[in-house]
C-alpha positions as CSV (number, residue, x, y, z in Angstrom):
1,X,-15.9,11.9,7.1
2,X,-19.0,13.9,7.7
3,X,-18.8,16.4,10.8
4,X,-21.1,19.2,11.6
5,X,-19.7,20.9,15.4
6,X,-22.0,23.5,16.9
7,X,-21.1,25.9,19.0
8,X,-22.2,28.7,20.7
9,X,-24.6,27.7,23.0
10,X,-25.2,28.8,27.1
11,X,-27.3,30.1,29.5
12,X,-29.1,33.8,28.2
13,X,-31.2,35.7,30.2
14,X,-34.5,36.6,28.9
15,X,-34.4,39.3,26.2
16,X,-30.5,38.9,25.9
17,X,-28.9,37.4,22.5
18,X,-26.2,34.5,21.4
19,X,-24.9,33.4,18.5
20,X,-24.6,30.0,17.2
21,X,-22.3,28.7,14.8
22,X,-22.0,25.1,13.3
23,X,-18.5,24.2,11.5
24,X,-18.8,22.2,8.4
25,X,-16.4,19.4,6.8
26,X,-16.4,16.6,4.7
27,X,-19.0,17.7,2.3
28,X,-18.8,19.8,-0.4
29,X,-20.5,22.7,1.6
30,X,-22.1,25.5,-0.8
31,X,-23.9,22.4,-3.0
32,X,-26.1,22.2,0.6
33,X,-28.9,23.5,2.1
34,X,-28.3,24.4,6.1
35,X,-30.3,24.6,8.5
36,X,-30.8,24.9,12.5
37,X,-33.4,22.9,14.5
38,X,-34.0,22.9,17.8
39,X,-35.6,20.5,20.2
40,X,-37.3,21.1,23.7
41,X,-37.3,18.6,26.7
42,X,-40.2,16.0,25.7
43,X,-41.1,17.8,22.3
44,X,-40.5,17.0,18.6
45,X,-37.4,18.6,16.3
46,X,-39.0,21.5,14.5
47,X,-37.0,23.7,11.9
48,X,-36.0,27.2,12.9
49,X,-34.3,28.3,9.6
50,X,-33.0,27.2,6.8
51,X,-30.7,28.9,4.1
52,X,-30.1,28.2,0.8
53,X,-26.5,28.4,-1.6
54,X,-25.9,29.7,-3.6
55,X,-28.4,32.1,-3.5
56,X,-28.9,32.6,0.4
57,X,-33.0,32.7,0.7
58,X,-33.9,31.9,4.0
59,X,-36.9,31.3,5.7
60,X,-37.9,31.2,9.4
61,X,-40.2,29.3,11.6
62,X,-42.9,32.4,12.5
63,X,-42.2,31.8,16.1
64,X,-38.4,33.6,15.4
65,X,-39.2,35.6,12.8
66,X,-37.6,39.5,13.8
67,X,-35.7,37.6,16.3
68,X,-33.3,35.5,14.7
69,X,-31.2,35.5,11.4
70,X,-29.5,32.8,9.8
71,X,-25.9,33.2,7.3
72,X,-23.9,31.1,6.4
73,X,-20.1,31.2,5.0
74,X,-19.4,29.6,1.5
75,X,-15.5,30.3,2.0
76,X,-14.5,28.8,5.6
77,X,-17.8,26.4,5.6
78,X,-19.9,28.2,8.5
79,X,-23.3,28.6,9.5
80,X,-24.3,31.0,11.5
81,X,-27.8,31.7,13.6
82,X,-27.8,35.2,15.7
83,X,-30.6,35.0,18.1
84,X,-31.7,38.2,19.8
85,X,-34.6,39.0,21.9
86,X,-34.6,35.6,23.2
87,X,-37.3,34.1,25.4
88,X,-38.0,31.5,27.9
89,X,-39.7,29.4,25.3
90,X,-36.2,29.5,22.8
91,X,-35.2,27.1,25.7
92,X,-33.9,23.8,23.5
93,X,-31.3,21.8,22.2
94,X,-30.1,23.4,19.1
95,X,-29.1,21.2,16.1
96,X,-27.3,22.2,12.6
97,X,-28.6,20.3,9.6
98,X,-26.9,20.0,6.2
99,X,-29.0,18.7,3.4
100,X,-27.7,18.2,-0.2
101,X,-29.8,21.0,-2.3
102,X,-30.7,17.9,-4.9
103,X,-29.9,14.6,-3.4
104,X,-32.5,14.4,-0.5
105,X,-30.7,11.6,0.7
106,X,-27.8,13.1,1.9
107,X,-28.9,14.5,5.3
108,X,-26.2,15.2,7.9
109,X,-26.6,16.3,11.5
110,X,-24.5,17.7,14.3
111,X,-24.9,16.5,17.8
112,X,-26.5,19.7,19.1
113,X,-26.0,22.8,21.5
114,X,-27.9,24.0,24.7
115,X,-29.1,26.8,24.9
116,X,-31.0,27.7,28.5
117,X,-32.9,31.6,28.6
118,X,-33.5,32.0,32.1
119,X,-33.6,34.6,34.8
């Protein structure tokens, strides 16, 4: 059974930093590409980052580029995103994404954390 848990999430203020972190299982993790998405109230899902395995190359969306970085965890099956700097607009449901690196197909999601940047 598939299940991706994030975690992490909370209420920042502005220019103040969390770190999210999405446990894995049921897959074979490091044959997956992970990612974090994030969705604001009445908006579409966009991609934040993404990292591959098992070479790590990540890439950002540019509106969290210098802001956020994304790692992962072969070993104990972890992704990671550390978001500093944040802003009022980071404001969104945040949602880990695992993605076989081949087999399109298999496409897993987790059920998503809050995160709220407000003074």
């Amino acid at each position: 059974q598939v299940q991706l848990v994030e975690s992490g999430g909370g209420l920042v203020q502005p220019g103040g930093s969390l770190r999210l972190s999405c446990a894995a299982s049921g897959f074979i993790f490091s044959s997956y590409v992970m990612s974090w998405y994030r969705q604001a109230p009445g908006k579409e899902r966009h991609l934040v980052a993404a990292i591959t395995s098992p070479d790590g190359s990540t890439n950002y969306a540019d509106s969290v580029k210098g802001r956020f970085t994304i790692s992962r965890d072969n070993a104990k099956n972890l992704l990671y995103l550390q978001m500093n700097s944040l802003k009022p607009e980071d404001t969104a449901v945040y949602y880990c994404n695992a993605q076989h690196r081949r087999l399109k197909q298999y496409d897993y999601w987790g059920q998503g954390t809050q995160v709220t940047v407000s003074s």
